[in-house]
PDB file of N, CA, C and O in Angstrom:
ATOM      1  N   UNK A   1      21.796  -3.111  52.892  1.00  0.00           N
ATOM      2  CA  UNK A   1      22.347  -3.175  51.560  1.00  0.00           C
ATOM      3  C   UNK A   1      21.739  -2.028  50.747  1.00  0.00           C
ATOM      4  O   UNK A   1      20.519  -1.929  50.624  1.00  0.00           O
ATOM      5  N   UNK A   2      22.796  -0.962  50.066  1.00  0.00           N
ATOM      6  CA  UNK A   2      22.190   0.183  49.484  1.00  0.00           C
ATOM      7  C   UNK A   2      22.273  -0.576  48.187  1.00  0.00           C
ATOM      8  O   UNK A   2      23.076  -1.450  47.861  1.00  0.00           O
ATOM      9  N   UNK A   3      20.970   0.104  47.320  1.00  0.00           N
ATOM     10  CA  UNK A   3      21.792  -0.115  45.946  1.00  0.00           C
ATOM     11  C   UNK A   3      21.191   0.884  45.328  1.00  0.00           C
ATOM     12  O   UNK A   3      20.104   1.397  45.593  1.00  0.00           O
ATOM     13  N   UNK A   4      22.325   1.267  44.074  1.00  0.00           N
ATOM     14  CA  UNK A   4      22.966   2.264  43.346  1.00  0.00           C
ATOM     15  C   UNK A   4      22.357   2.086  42.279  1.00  0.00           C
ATOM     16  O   UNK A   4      22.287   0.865  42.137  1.00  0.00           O
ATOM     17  N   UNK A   5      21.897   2.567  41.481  1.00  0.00           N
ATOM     18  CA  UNK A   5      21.570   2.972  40.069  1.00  0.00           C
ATOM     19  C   UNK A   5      22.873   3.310  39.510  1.00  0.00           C
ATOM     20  O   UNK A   5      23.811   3.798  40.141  1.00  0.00           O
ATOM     21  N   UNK A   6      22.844   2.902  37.828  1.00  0.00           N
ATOM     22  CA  UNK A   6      24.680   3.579  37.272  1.00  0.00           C
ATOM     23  C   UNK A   6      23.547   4.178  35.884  1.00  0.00           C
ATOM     24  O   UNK A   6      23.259   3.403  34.972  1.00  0.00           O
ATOM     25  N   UNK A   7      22.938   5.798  35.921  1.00  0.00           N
ATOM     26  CA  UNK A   7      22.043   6.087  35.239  1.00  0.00           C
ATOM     27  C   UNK A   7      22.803   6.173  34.241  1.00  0.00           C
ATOM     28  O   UNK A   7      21.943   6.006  33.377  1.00  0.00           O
ATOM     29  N   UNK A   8      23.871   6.320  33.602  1.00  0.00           N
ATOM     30  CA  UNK A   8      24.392   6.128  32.373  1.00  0.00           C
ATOM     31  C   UNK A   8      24.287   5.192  31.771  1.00  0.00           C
ATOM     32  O   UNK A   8      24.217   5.208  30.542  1.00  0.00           O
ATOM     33  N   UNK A   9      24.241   3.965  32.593  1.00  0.00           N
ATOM     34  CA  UNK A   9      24.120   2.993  31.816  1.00  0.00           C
ATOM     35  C   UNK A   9      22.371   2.405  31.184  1.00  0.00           C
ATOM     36  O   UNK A   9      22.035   1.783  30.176  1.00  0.00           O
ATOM     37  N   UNK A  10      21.468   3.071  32.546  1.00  0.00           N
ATOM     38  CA  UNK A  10      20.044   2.627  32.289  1.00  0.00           C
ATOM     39  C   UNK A  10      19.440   3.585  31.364  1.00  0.00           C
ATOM     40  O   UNK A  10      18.428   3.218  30.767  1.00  0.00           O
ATOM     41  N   UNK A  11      20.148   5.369  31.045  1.00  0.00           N
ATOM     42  CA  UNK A  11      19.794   6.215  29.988  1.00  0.00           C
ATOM     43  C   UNK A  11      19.662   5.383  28.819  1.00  0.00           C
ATOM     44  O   UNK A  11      18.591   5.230  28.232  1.00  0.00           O
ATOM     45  N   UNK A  12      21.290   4.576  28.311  1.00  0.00           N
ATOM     46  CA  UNK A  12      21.833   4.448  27.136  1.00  0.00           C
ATOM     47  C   UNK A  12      21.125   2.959  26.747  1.00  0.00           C
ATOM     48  O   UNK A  12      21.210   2.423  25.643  1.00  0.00           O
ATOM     49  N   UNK A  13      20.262   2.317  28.160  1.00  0.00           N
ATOM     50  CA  UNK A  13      19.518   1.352  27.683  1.00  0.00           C
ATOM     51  C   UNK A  13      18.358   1.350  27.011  1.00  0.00           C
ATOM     52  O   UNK A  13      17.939   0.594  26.135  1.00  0.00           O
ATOM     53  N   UNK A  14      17.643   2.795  27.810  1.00  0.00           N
ATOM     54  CA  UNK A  14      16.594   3.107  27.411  1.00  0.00           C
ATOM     55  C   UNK A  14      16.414   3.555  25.569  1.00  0.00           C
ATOM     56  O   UNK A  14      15.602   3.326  24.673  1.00  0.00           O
ATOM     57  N   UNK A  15      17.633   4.260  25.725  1.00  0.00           N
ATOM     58  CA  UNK A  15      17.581   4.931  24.373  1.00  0.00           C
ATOM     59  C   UNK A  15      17.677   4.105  23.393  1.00  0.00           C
ATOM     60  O   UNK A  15      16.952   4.164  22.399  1.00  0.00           O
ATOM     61  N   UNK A  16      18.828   3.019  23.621  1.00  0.00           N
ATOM     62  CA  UNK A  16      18.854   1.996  22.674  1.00  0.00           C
ATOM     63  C   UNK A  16      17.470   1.469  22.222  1.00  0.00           C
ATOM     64  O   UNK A  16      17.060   1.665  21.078  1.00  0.00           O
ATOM     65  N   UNK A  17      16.571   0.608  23.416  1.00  0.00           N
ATOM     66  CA  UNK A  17      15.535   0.417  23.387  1.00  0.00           C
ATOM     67  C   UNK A  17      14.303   0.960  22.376  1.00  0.00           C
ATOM     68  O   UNK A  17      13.520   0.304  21.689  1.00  0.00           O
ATOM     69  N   UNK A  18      14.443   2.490  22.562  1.00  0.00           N
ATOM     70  CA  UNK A  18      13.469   3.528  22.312  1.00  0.00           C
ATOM     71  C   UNK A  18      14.219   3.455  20.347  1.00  0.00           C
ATOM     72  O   UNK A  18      13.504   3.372  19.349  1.00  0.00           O
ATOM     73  N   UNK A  19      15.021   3.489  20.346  1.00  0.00           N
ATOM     74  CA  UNK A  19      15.376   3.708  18.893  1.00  0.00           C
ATOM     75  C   UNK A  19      15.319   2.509  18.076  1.00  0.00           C
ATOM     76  O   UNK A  19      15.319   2.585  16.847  1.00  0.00           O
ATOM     77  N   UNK A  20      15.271   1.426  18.690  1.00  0.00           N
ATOM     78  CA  UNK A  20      15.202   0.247  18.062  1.00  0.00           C
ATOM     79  C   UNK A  20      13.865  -0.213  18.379  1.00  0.00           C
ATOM     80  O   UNK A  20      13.567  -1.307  17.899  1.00  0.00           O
ATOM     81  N   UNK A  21      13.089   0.316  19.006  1.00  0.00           N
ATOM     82  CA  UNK A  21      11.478   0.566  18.524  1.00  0.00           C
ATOM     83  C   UNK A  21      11.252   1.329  17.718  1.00  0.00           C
ATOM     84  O   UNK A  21      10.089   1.097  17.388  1.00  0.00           O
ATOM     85  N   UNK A  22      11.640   2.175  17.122  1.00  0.00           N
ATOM     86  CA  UNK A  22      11.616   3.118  16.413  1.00  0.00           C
ATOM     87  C   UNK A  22      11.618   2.163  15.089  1.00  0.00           C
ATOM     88  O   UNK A  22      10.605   1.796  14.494  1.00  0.00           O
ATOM     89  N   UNK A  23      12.612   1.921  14.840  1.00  0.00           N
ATOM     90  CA  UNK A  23      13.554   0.666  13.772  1.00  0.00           C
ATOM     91  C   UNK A  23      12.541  -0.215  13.348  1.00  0.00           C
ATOM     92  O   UNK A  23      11.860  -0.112  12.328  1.00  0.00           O
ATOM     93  N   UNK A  24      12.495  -1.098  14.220  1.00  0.00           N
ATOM     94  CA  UNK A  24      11.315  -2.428  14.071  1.00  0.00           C
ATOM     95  C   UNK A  24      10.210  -1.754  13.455  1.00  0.00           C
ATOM     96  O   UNK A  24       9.932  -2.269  12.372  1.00  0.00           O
ATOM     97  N   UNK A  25       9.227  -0.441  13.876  1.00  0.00           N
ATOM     98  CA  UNK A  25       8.172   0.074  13.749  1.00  0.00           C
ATOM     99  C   UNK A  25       8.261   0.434  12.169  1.00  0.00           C
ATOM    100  O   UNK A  25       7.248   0.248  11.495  1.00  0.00           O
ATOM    101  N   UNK A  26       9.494   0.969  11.519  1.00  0.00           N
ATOM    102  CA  UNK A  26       9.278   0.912  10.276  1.00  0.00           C
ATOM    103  C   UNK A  26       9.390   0.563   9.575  1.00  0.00           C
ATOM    104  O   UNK A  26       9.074   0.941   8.447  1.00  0.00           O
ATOM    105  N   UNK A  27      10.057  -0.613  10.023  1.00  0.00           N
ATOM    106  CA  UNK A  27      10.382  -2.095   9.623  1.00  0.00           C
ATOM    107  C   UNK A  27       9.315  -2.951   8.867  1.00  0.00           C
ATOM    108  O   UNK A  27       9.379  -3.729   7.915  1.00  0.00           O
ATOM    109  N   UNK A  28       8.001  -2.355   9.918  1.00  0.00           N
ATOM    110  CA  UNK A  28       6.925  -3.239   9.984  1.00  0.00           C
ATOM    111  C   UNK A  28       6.002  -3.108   9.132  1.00  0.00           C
ATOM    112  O   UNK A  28       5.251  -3.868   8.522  1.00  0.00           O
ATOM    113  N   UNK A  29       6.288  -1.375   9.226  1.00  0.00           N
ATOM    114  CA  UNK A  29       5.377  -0.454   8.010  1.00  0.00           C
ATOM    115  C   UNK A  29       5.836  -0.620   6.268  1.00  0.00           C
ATOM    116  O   UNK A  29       5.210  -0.288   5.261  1.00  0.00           O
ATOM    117  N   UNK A  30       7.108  -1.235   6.417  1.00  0.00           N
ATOM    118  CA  UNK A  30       7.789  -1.340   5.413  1.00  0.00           C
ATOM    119  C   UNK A  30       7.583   0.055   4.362  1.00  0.00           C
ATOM    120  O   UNK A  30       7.307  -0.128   3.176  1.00  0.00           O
ATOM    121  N   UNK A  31       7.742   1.423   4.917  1.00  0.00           N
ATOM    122  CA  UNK A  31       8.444   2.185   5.284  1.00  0.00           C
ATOM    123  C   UNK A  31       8.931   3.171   4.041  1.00  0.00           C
ATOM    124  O   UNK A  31       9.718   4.011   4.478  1.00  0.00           O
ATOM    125  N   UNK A  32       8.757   3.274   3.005  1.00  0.00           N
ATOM    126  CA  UNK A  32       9.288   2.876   1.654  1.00  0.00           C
ATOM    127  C   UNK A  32       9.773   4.775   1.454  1.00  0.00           C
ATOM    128  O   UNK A  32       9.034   5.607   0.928  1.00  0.00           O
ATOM    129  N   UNK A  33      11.453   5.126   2.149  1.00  0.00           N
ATOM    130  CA  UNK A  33      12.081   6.589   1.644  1.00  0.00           C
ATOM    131  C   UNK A  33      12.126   6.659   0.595  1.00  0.00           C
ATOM    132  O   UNK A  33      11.751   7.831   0.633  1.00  0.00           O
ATOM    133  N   UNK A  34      12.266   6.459  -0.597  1.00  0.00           N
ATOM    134  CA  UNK A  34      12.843   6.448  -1.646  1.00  0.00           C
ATOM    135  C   UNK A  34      11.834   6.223  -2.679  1.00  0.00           C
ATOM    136  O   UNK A  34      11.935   6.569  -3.856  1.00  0.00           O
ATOM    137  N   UNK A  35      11.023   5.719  -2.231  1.00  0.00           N
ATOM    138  CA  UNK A  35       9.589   5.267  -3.748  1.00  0.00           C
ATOM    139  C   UNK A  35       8.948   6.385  -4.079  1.00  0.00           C
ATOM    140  O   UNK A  35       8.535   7.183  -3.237  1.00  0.00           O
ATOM    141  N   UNK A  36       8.803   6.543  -5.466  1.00  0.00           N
ATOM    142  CA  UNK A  36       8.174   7.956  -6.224  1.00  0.00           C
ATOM    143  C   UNK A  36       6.853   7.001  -6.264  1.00  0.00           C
ATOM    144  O   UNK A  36       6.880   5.794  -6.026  1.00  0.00           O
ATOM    145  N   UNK A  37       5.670   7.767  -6.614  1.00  0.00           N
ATOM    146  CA  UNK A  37       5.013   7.257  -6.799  1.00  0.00           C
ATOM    147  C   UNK A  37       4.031   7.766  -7.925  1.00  0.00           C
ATOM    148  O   UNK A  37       4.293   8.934  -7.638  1.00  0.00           O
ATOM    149  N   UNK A  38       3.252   7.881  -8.818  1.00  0.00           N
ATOM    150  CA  UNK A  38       2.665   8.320 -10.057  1.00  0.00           C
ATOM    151  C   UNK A  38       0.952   7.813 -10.087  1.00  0.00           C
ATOM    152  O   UNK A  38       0.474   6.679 -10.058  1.00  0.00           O
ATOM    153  N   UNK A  39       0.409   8.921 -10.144  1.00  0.00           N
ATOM    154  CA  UNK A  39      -1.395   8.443  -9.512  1.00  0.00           C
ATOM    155  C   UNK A  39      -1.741   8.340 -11.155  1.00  0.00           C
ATOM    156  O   UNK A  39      -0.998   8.963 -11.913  1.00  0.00           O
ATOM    157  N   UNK A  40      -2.721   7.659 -11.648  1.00  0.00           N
ATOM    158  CA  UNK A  40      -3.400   7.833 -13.065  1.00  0.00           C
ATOM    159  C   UNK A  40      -4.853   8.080 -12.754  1.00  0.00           C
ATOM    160  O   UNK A  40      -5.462   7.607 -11.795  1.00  0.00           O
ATOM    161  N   UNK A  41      -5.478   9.124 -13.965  1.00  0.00           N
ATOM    162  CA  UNK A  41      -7.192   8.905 -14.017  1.00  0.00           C
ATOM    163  C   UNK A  41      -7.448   8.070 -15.343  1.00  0.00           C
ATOM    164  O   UNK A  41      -6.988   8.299 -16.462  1.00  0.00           O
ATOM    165  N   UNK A  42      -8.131   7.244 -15.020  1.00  0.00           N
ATOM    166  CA  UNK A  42      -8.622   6.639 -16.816  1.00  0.00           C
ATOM    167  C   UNK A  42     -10.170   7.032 -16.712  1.00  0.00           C
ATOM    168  O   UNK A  42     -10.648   7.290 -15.607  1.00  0.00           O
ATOM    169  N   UNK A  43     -10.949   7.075 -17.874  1.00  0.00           N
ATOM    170  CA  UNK A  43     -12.128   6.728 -18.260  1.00  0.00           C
ATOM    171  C   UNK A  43     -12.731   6.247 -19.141  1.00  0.00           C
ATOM    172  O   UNK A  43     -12.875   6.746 -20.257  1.00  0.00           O
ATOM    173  N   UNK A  44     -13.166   5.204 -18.753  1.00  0.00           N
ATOM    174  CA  UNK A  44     -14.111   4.424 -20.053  1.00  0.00           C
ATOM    175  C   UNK A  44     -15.229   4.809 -20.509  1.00  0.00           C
ATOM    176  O   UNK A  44     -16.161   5.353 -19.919  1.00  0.00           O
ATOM    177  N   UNK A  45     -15.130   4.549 -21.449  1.00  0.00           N
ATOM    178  CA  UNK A  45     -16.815   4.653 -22.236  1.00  0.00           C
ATOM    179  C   UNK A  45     -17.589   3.737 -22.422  1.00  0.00           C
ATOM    180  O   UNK A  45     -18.556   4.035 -23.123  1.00  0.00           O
ATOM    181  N   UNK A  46     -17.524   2.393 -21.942  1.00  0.00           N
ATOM    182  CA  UNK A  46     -17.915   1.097 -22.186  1.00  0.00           C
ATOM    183  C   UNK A  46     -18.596   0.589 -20.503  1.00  0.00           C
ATOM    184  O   UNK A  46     -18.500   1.252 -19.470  1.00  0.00           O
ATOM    185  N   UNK A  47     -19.217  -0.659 -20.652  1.00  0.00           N
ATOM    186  CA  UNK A  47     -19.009  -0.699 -19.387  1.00  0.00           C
ATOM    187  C   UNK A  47     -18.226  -1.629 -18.821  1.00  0.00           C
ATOM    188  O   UNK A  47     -18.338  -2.619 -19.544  1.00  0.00           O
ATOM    189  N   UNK A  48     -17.468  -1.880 -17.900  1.00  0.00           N
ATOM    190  CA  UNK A  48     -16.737  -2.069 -17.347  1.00  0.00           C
ATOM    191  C   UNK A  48     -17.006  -2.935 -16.054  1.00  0.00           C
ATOM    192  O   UNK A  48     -17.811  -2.576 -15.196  1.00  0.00           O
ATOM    193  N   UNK A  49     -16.085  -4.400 -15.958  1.00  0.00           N
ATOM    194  CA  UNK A  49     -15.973  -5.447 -14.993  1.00  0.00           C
ATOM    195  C   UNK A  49     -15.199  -5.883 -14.131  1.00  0.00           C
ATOM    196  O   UNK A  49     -14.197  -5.199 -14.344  1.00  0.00           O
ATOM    197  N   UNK A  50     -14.958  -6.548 -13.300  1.00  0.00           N
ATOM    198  CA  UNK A  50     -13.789  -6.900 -13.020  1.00  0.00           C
ATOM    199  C   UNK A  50     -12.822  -5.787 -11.897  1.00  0.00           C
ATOM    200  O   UNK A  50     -11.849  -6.223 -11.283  1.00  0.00           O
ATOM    201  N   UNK A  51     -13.065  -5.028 -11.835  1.00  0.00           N
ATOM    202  CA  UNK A  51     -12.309  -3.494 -11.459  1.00  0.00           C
ATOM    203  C   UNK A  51     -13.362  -3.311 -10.116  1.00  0.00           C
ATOM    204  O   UNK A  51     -14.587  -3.201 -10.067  1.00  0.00           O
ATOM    205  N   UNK A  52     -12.320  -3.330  -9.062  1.00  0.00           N
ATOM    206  CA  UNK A  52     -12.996  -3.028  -7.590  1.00  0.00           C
ATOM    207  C   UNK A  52     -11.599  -2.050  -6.464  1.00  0.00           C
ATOM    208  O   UNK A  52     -10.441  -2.110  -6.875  1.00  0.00           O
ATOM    209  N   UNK A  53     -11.821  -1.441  -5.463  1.00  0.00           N
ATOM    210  CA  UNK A  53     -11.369  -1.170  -5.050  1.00  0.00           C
ATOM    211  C   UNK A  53     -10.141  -1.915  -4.508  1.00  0.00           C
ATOM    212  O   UNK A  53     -10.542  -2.624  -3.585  1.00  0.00           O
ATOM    213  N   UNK A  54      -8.860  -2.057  -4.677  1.00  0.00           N
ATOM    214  CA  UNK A  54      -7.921  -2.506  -4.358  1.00  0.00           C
ATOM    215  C   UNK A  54      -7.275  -3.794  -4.806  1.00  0.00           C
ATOM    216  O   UNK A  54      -6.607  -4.576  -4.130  1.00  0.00           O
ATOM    217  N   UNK A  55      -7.681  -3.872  -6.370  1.00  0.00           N
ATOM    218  CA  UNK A  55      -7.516  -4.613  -7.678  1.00  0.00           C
ATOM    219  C   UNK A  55      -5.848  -4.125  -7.763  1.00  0.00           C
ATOM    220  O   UNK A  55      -5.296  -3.054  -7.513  1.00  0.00           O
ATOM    221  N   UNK A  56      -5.426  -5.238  -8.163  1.00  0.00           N
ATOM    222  CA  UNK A  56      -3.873  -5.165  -8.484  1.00  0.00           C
ATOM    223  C   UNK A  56      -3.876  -4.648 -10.031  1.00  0.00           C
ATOM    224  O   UNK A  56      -4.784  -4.710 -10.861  1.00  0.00           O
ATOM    225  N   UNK A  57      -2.787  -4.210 -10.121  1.00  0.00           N
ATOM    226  CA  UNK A  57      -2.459  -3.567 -11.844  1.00  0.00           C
ATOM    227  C   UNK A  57      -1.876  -4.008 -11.880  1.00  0.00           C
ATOM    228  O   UNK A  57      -1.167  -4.133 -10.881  1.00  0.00           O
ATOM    229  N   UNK A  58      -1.614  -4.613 -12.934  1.00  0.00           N
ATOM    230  CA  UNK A  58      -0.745  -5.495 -13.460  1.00  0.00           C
ATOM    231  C   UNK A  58      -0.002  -4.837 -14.918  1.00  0.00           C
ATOM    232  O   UNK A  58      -0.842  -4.693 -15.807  1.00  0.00           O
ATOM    233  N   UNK A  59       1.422  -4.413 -15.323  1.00  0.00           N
ATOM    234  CA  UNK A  59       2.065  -3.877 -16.376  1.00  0.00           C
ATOM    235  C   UNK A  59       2.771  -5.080 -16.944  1.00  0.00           C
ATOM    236  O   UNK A  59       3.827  -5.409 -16.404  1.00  0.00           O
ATOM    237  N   UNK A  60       2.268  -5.861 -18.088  1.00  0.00           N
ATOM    238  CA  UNK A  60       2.992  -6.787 -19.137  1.00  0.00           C
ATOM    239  C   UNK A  60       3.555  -8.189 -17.963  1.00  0.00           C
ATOM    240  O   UNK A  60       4.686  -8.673 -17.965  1.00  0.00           O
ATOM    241  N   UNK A  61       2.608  -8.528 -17.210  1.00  0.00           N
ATOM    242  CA  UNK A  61       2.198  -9.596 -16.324  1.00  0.00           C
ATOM    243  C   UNK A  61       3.358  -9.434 -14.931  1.00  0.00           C
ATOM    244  O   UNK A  61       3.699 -10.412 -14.266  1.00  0.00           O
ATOM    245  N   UNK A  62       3.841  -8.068 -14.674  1.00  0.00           N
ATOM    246  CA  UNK A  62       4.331  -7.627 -13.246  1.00  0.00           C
ATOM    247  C   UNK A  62       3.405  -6.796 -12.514  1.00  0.00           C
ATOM    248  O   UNK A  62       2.780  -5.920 -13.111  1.00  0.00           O
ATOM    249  N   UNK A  63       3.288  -6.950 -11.520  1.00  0.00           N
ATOM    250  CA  UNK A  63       2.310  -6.157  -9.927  1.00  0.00           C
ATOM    251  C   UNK A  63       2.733  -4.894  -9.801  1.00  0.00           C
ATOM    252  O   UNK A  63       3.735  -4.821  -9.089  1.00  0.00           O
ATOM    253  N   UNK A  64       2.253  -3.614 -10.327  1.00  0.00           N
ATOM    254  CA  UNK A  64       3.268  -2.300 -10.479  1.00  0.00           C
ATOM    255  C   UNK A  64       1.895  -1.233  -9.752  1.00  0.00           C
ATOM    256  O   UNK A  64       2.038  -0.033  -9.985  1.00  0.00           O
ATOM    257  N   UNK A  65       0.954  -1.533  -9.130  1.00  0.00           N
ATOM    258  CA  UNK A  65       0.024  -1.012  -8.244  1.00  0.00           C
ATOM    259  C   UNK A  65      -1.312  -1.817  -7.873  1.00  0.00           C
ATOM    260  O   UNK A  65      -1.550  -3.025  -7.870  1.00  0.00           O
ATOM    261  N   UNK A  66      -2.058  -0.753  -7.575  1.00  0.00           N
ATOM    262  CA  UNK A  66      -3.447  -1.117  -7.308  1.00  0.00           C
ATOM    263  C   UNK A  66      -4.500  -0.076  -7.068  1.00  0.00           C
ATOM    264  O   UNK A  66      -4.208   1.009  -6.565  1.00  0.00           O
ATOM    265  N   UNK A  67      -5.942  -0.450  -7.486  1.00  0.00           N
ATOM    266  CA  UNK A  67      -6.894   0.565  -7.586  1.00  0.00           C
ATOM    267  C   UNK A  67      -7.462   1.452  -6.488  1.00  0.00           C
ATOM    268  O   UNK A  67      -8.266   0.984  -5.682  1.00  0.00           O
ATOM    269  N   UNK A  68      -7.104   2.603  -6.442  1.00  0.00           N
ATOM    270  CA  UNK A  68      -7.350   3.131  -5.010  1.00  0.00           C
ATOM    271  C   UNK A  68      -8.464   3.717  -5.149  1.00  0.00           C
ATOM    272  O   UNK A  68      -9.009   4.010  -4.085  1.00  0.00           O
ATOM    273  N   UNK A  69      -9.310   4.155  -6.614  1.00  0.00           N
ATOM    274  CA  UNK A  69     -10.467   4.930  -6.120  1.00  0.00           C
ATOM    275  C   UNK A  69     -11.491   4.550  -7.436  1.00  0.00           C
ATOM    276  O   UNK A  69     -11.038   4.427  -8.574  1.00  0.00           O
ATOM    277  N   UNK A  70     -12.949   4.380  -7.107  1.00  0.00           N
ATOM    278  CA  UNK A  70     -13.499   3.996  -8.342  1.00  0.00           C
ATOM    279  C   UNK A  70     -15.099   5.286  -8.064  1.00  0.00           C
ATOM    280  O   UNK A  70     -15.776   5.535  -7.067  1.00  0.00           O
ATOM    281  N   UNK A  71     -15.139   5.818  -9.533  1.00  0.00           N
ATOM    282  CA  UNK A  71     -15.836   6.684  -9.113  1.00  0.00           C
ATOM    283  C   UNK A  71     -16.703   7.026 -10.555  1.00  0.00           C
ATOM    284  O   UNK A  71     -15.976   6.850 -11.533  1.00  0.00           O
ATOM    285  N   UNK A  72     -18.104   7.480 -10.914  1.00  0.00           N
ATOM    286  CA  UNK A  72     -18.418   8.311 -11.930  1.00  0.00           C
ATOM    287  C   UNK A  72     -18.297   9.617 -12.292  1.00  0.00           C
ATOM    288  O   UNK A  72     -17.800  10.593 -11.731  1.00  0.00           O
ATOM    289  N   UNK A  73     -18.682   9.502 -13.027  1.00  0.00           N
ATOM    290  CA  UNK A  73     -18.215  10.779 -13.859  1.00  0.00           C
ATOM    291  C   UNK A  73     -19.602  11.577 -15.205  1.00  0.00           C
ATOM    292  O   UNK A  73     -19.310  12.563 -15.881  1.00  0.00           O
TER     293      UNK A  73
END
């Protein structure tokens, strides 16, 4: 009993495969084409609480970032 490979069909599986890993993967990353994004520096003169690395911001009680870097000056 020979058997045959039909590589057109196991290419177009692979590829499917390979691209819909692709898919899922940025799926996962949630991936974001289209988001601008806008960095701020503040500085206080006071001292300051509450504020740690990866603290949510909050704009008029919506989630619109978070603190990526805390540093002196």
């Amino acid at each position: 009993m020979e058997t045959r490979a039909n590589y057109l069909l196991v290419g177009s599986f692979v590829l499917v495969a390979v691209l819909g890993l692709f898919l899922f993967v940025v799926w996962l990353a949630r991936f974001q084409f289209d988001t601008l994004y806008d960095q701020y520096q503040l500085s206080f003169s006071g001292h300051v609480t509450g504020i740690s690395q990866g603290s949510p911001v909050n704009f008029q009680g919506v989630p619109v970032g978070q603190v990526l870097q805390i540093g002196f000056s």
